[in-house]
N, C-alpha and C positions, 0 to 999 in steps of 0.2 A: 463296802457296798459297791457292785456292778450294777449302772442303770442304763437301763434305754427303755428310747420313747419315742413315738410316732405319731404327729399332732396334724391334721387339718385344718384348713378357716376357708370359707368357700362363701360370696355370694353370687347368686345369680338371680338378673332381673329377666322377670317373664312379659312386662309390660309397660308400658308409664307409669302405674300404681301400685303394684305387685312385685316382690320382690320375694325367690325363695333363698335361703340361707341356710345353712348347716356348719358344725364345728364341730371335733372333739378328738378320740387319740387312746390310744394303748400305751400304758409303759409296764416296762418288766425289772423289778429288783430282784438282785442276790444279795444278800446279808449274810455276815461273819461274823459276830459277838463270841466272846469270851465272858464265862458265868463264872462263879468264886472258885476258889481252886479247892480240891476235893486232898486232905493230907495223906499220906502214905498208910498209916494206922488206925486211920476211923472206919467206922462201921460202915462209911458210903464208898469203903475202896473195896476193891480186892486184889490183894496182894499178886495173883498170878498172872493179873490181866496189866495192873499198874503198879510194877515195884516202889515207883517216887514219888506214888501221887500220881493226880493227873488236872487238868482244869477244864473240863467240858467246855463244846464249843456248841451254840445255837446256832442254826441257821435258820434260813425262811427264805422261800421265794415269793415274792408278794407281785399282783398282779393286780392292774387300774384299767381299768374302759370304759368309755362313755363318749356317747353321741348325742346332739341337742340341733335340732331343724326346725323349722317354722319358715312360716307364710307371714310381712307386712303387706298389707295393703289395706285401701279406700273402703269404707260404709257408711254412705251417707253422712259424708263429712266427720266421720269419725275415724281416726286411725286405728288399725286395727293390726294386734300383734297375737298368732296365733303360733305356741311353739307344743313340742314334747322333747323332754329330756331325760336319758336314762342313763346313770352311772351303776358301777359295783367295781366292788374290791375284795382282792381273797387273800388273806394269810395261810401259806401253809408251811409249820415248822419241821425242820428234819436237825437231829438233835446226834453230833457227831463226836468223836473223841470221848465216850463216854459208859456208859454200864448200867444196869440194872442188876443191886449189889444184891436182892434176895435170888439169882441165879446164879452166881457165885462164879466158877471158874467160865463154867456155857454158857455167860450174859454176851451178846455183842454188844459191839463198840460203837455202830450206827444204830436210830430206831427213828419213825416216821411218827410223826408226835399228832398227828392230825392240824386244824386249824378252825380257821371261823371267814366267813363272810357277809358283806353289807351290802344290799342292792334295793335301789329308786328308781322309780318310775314318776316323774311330775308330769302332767300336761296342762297348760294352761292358755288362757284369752283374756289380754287388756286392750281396752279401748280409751281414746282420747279423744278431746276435742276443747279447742276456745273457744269461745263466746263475747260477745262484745255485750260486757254487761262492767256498768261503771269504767273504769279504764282497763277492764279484760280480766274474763274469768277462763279458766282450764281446767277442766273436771275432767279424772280417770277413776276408772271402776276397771275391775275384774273378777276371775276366778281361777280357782288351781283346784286338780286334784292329784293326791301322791300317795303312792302304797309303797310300801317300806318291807322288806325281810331283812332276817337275820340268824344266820344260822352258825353251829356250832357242829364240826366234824370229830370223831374220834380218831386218834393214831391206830397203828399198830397196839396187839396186846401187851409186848413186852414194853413199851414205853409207860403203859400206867400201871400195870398189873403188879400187886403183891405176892411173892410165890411164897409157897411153904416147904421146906424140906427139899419135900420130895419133887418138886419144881411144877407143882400146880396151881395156878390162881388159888390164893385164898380168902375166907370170910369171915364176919363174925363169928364162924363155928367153929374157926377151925383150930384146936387144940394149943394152948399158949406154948407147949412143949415142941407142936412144928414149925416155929414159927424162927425163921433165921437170925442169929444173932452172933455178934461178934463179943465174947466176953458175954458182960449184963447188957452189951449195948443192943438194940434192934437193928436190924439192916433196915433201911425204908425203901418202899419197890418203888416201880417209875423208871424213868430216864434222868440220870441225875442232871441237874442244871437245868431244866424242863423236864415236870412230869408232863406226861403226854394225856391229852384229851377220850378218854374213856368214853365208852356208851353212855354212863349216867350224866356223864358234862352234855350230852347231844344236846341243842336245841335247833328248833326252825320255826319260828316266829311272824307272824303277819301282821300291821296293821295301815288302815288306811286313813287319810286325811283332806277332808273338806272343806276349802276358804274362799271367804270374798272379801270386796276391798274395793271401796270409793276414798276419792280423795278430793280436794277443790280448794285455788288458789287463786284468792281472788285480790286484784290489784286498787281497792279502796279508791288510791287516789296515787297519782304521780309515784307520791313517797313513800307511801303505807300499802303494805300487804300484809293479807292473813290468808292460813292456811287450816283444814283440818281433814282428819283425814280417821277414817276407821277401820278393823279388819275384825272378821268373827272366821271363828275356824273350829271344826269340830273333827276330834277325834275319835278312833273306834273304838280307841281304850282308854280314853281318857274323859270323855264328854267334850264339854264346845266350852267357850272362853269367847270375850271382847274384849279387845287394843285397841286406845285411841291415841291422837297425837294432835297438839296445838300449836302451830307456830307463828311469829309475825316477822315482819322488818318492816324499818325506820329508816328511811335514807335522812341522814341529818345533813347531810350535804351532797352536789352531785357525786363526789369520790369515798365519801364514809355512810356504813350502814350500819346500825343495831339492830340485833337478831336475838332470838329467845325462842326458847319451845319447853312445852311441860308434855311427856307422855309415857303411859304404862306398857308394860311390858308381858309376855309369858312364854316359857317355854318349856312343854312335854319331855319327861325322861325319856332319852334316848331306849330304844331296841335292846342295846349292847346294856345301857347300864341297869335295866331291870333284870336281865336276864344269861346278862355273861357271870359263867364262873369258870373259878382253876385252881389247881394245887401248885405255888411254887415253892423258890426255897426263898427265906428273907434272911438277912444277917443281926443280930444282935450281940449285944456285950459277953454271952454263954454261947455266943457260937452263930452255927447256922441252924436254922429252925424251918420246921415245916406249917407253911404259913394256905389257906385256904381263903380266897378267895370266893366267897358264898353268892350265889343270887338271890334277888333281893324276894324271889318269887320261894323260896326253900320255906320247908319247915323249921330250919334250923334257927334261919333270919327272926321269926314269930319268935321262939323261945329265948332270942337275946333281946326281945322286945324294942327290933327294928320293924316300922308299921311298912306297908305300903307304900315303893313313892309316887309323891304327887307332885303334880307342876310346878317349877319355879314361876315366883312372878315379880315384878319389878317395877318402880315408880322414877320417872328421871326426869332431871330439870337441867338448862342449859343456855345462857346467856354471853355474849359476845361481840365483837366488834368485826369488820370487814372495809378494807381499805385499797383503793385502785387508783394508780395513776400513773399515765405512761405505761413506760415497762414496770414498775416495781405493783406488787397485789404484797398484802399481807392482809393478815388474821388471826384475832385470840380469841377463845371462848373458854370461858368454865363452866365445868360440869357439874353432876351430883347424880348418882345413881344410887337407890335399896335395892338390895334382890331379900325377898323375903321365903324361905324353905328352899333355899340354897344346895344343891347337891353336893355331897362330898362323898371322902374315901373316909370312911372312920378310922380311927387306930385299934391295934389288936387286941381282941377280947380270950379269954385262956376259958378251952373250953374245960368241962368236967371230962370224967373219964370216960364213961359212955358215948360224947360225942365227942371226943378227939378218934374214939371205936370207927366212929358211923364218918367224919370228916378225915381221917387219919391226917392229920395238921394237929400241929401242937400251938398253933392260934387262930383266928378265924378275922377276918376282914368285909365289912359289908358297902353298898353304897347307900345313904341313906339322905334322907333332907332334914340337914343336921345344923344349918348355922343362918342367921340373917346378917347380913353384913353391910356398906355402905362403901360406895367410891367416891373420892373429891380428888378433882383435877384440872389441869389447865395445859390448852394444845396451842401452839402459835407456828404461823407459818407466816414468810417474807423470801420472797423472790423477786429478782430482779435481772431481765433481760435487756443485752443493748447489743449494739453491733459496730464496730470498726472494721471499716470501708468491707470487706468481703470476711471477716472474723467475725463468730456469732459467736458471745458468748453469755451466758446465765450463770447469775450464784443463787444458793438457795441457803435459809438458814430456817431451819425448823425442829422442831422439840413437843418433848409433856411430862409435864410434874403430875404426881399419882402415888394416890394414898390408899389404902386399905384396911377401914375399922370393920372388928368384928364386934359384933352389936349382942350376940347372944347364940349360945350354945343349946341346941334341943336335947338336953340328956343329964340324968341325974348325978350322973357320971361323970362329967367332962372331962377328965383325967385321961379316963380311960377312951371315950367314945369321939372322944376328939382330942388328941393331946398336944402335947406342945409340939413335938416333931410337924404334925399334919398342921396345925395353926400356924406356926413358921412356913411351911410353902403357900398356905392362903397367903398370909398378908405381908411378906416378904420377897416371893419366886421374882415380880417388876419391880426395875430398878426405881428408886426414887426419879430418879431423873432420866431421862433419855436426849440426847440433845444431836443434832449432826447439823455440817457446815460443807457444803459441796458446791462443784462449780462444774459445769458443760462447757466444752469447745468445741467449734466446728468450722473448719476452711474446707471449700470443695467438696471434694470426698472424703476428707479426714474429719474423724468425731472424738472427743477423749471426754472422759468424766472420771471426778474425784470424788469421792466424801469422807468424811470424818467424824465415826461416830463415838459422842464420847456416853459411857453408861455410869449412873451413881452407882454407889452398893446397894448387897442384898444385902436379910438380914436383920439381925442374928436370927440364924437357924437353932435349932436345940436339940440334943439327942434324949433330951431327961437329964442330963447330968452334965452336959458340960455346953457352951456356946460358939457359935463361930460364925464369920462374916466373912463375903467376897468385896473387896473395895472397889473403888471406884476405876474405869478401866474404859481404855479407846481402842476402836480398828478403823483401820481404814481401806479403803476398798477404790480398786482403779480399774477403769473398763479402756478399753481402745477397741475402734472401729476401723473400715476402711471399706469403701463401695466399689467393689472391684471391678461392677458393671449395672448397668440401671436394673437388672434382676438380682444380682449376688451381693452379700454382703460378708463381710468378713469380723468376728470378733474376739477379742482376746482381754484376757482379765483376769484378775485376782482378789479375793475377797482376805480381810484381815492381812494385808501385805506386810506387817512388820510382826507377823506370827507373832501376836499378843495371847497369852495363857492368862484364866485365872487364878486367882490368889489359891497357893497348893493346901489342901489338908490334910491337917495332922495324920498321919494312918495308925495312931495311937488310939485315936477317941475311939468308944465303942459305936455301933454301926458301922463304922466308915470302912466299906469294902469298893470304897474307888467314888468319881462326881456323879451322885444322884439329884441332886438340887435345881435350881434352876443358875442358870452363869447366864451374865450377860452375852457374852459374843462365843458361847458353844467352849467345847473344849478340845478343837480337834487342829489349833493352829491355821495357817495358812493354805488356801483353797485354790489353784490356779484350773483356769478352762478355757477353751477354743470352741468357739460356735460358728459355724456355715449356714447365714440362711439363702435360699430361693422363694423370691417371691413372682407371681403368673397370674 
């Protein structure tokens, strides 16, 4: 991956009260993936184009942009923060080293596969203000409103097209006799490694959303605070919803505090997950297979009696301690979250023959709200800063233990609509433990930082048939600085510095066509970079 990017931060005061601000940035990737290798003698080569085989290569150039300005200033003793913020992102794939086998010798070797993009538009107004009410109240309210597209481009024809014969798109009609094939086997059209987005994948999608939100924290008495806090929001496609949130603290002494909050949750399927689809290729234990990815908006979705999705929502509870003195702070708290109609990726369903016809995928994949589940957890954090005579230096030691039950499967199925493979990335992809141990220095213009992260295992994953786990595994990561002048800074660093890999897998077990799981610290080894900034 080649990236650049170009970021602003900018405030500028217009008055003693009034302050305008702006922020945001362009960046630009190229990506180079390698997809399964395609063997010398299957039906997805041809021989004239790739005597050895060959292994398609994806690309994408993905592009980010987004601006966000507003206005603080005074109203009548109210502060008052008025922004708009507008991002969008585009994938577009171009799909290289590769063929579309029902054109046979005349397929090329490049095809422009189309893509999809996300773009937001928020504007919103909060206001604040304290009050001298018991030992001080401060109430904020606001509002937002955010409209959301999402759209779905087609490639080029030859990236999704099936030919027949004679080298013309073909259809449901079109004679099983012209239909390409190697031996008894089918050629499958597309762009192998990425079939490419067709007309019928098109989408462009709109919806808008409308919220407000008061809050008030009020300080009891010296020691005691309570807070609460609401938000209602209403959706174009989804109707309106209430969140609320309760929380207190306890100073039990001037340096220790007990804290607690109980509040519900909700969140709208995503643009993308109602309404993205695709055809790729998935690997299993017979091979590689042609796998369809459905929206959840299709007719086909109805027939494998995936409903509609509907909103996740969620209940959470949270109690803890907070401790200051001096330089050292620290902090524990345990959690508890439900999400109830939970979104997921189902596992593969085997269509009939008719709609593997209509889907040409030899399995079918949906998103659906398919699980309720529960988190229990514990986060601590302890820092500690002091200084020798012109040496600054901080250690920090912080972590979180993190559980994931699944409480219940929505489907008669479960085997199939959720199966062990997808229930192993639910409640396994975070590590049991997360823990890291780092320390800051600073003399003059020299800054150094260390940390040490150590991760529990994942795991056991499952393919159906056989089990496997990534154990327990550290990186560690070192930054240096240097202020070459009161605008310039200079910095240099490396992430994973003792190029720690995870635990390898077997390339025996069925699926395993390389790390699709989740790994603790990536699988791409040791990371070094050079940063310049100017700050004005």
């Amino acid at each position: 991956m080649d990236t650049y990017h170009a970021f602003v931060n900018s405030e500028i005061p217009i008055n003693d009260e009034t302050t305008f601000y702006a922020f945001g940035g362009a960046s630009l990737k190229d990506t180079d993936a390698f997809a399964f290798t395609r063997d010398a003698n299957s039906a997805r080569n041809v021989l004239g184009i790739y005597p050895n085989g060959f292994v398609p290569r994806i690309t994408s150039i993905i592009r980010d942009r987004s601006i966000s300005a507003g206005i603080r200033s005074k109203f009548r003793n109210w502060d008052v923060d008025f922004n708009n913020t507008f991002g969008t992102n585009e994938f577009h794939y171009f799909i290289k080293g590769t063929l579309n086998a029902t054109l046979g010798i005349a397929s090329p070797t490049d095809f422009d596969a189309g893509g999809h993009t996300i773009t937001q538009n928020t504007t919103s107004i909060n206001f604040t203000q304290n009050f001298d009410v018991l030992e001080g109240l401060n109430v904020a309210f606001g509002g937002e409103y955010r409209t959301e597209n999402f759209t779905i481009f087609a490639g080029e024809e030859g990236s999704y097209a099936f030919y027949d014969v004679n080298g013309v798109p073909a259809d449901r009609n079109t004679p099983d006799e012209n239909r390409p094939r190697l031996g008894d086997e089918l050629r499958p059209g597309g762009s192998q490694g990425f079939p490419g987005y067709s007309p019928g994948n098109e989408v462009d999608r709109n919806r808008t959303n409308l919220s407000a939100y008061i809050d008030g924290e009020l300080d009891v008495t010296n020691t005691f605070l309570v807070a609460l806090a609401g938000r209602f929001e209403h959706y174009s496609d989804f109707g309106s919803a209430f969140t609320g949130k309760l929380s207190s603290r306890l100073k039990l002494t001037p340096d220790l505090n007990l804290r607690g909050s109980l509040s519900t949750g909700f969140r709208a399927p995503s643009l993308a997950q109602i309404h993205y689809n695709l055809r790729f290729i998935s690997i299993t234990s017979s091979g590689l297979v042609d796998t369809l990815l459905a929206s959840n908006t299709s007719r086909i979705a109805r027939e494998f009696g995936i409903n509609e999705l509907s909103q996740e929502q969620s209940q959470s509870a949270s109690i803890g301690f907070s401790f200051k003195s001096g330089g050292f702070t620290g902090s524990i708290d345990g959690y508890y979250t439900k999400v109830t109609d939970r979104i997921v990726l189902t596992g593969t369903f085997e269509p009939t023959p008719a709609q593997q016809e209509v889907a040409q995928a030899n399995s079918i994949q949906f998103f659906a709200n398919g699980v309720n589940t529960e988190n229990l957890g514990l986060d601590f954090v302890a820092t500690y800063k002091f200084n020798l005579d012109a040496h600054k230096i901080g250690l920090n030691f912080l972590g979180n233990l993190n559980k994931i039950n699944l409480l219940d499967i929505k489907s008669d199925e479960p085997d199939v609509f959720f199966n062990a493979k997808e229930r192993g990335f639910l409640k396994f992809a975070s590590p049991v433990y997360k823990i890291s141990l780092g320390a800051d220095y600073a003399y003059e213009k020299f800054g150094a930082t260390i940390n040490t992260t150590f991760f529990g295992k994942t795991g056991p994953f499952s393919n159906g048939e056989e089990e496997y786990t990534y154990g327990a595994t550290s990186t560690t990561d070192l930054n240096l600085n240097y202020q070459l002048t009161d605008n310039i800074k200079l910095v240099a660093g490396v992430n994973n510095l003792f190029n720690q890999y995870p635990d390898e897998q077997d390339p025996n077990l069925p699926e395993n066509g390389g790390i699709y799981d989740s790994v603790q610290q990536g699988f791409a080894g040791s990371h070094y970079y050079t940063r310049i900034s100017y700050s004005f």
